[in-house]
C-alpha positions as CSV (number, residue, x, y, z in Angstrom):
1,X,-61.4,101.3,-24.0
2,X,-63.6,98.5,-22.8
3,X,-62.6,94.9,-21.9
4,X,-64.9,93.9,-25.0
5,X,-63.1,96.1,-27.4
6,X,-59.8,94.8,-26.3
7,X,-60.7,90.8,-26.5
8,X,-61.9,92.2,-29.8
9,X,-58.7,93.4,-31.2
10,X,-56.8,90.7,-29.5
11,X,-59.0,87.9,-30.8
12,X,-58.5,89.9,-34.2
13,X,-55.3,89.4,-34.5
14,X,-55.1,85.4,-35.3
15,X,-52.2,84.0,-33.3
16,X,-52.1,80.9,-32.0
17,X,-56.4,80.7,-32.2
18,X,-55.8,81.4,-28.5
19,X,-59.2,83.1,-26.5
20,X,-58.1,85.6,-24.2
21,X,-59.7,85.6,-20.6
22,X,-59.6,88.1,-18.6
23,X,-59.8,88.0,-15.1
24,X,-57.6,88.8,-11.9
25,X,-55.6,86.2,-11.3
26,X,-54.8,83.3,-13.6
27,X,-56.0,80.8,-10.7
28,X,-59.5,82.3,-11.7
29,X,-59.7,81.2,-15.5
30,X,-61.3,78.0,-14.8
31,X,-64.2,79.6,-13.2
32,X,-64.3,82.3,-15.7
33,X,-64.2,80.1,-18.0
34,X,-67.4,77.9,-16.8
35,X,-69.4,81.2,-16.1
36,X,-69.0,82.4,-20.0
37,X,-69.5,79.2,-21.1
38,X,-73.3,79.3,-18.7
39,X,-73.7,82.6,-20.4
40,X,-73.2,81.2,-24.0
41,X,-70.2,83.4,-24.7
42,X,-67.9,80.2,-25.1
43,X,-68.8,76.6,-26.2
44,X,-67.4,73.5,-24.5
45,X,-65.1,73.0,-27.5
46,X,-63.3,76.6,-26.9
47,X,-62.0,75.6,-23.9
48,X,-58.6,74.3,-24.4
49,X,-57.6,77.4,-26.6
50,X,-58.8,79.8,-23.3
51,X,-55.9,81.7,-21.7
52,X,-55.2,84.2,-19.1
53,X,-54.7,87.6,-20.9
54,X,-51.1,87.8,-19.1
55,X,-49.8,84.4,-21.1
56,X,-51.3,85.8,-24.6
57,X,-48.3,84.7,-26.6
58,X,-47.3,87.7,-29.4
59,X,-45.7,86.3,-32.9
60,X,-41.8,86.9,-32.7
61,X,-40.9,90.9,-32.7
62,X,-44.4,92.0,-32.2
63,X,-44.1,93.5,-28.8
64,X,-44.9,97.0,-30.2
65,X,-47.8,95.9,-32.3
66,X,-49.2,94.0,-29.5
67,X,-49.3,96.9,-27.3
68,X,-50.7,99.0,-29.6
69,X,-53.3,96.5,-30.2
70,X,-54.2,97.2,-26.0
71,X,-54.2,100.8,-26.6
């Protein structure tokens, strides 16, 4: 399954309106986050909601449906 199709699913979700970023390392998210926003595939205003993929937080007791969203 592609990175695409999983931010896809995860953004699909609702949550906390977070915007999943995935990189490497967490230390990287700023600079992800200022290269999608070069490429247009985040506005200045989505910033604060970004986080790494790793810190996603998953609604109480959804540990199963969250990994079967990754699936």
């Amino acid at each position: 399954m592609s990175i695409a199709t999983r931010i896809t699913k995860l953004e699909a979700r609702g949550g906390a309106g977070e915007i999943p970023i995935w990189c490497d390392d967490e230390t990287d998210v700023p600079a992800t986050i200022d290269a999608m926003i070069a490429e247009g595939e985040l506005q200045e205003t989505d910033r604060p909601r970004c986080v790494h993929w790793m810190l996603m937080q998953a609604p109480a007791g959804s540990h199963e449906r969250a990994l079967g969203i990754l699936s």
